[in-house]
N, C-alpha and C positions, 0 to 999 in steps of 0.2 A: 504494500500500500504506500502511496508516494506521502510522505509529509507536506502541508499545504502550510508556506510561514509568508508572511509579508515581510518584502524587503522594509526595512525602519532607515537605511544611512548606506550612499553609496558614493564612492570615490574611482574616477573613471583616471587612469595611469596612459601615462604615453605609450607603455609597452601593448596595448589591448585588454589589459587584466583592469576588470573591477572589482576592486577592496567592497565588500559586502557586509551588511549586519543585518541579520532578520529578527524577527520579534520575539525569536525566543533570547537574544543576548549572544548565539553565535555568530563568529566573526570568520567569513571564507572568502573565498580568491576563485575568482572566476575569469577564464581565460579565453578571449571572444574571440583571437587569432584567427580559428580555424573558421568562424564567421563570416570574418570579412570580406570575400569575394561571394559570398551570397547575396540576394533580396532577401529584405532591405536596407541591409545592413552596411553592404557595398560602398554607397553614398555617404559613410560614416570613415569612409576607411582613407587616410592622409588627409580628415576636413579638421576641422577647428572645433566640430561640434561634435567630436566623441567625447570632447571635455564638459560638454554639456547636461552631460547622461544626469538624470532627477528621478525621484521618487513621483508618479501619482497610482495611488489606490493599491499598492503594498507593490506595483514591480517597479521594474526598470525602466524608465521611456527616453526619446530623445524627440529633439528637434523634428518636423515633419510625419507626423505620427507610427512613428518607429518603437517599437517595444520589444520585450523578451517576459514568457512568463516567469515568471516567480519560482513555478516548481522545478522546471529549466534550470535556473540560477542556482537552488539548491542542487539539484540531484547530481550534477555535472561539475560543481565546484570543489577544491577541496578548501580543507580547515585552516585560515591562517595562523 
């Protein structure tokens, strides 16, 4: 059964990795690398606005309505 947590604080790194905190208090590393040559992610990849990345309604979003779920972010990440 997948754990279902809302991201709480997210910190978007030049490398492609965002630094994560979900609402139970843990803290993981999430690494979008292998991403970036997809939709819609692509359009994120050498812009200004992957620094962008914000919390609305517990994921991850960006500029241009760009997002990634939640359970995503958990399940794929590991533990900082």
């Amino acid at each position: 059964m997948e754990i279902l947590l809302d991201v709480v604080k997210v910190e978007a790194k030049t490398d492609y990795k965002l630094h994560l905190e979900f609402e139970n208090g843990e803290k993981r590393i999430f690494d979008m690398s292998p991403y970036m040559d997809k939709k819609p992610f692509a359009q994120l990849k050498g812009s200004p606005l992957f620094a962008k990345a914000a919390i609305d309604y517990g994921t991850v979003v960006w500029p241009g309505n760009i997002d990634i779920a939640p359970e995503t972010l958990y399940d794929r990440s590991r533990p900082a």
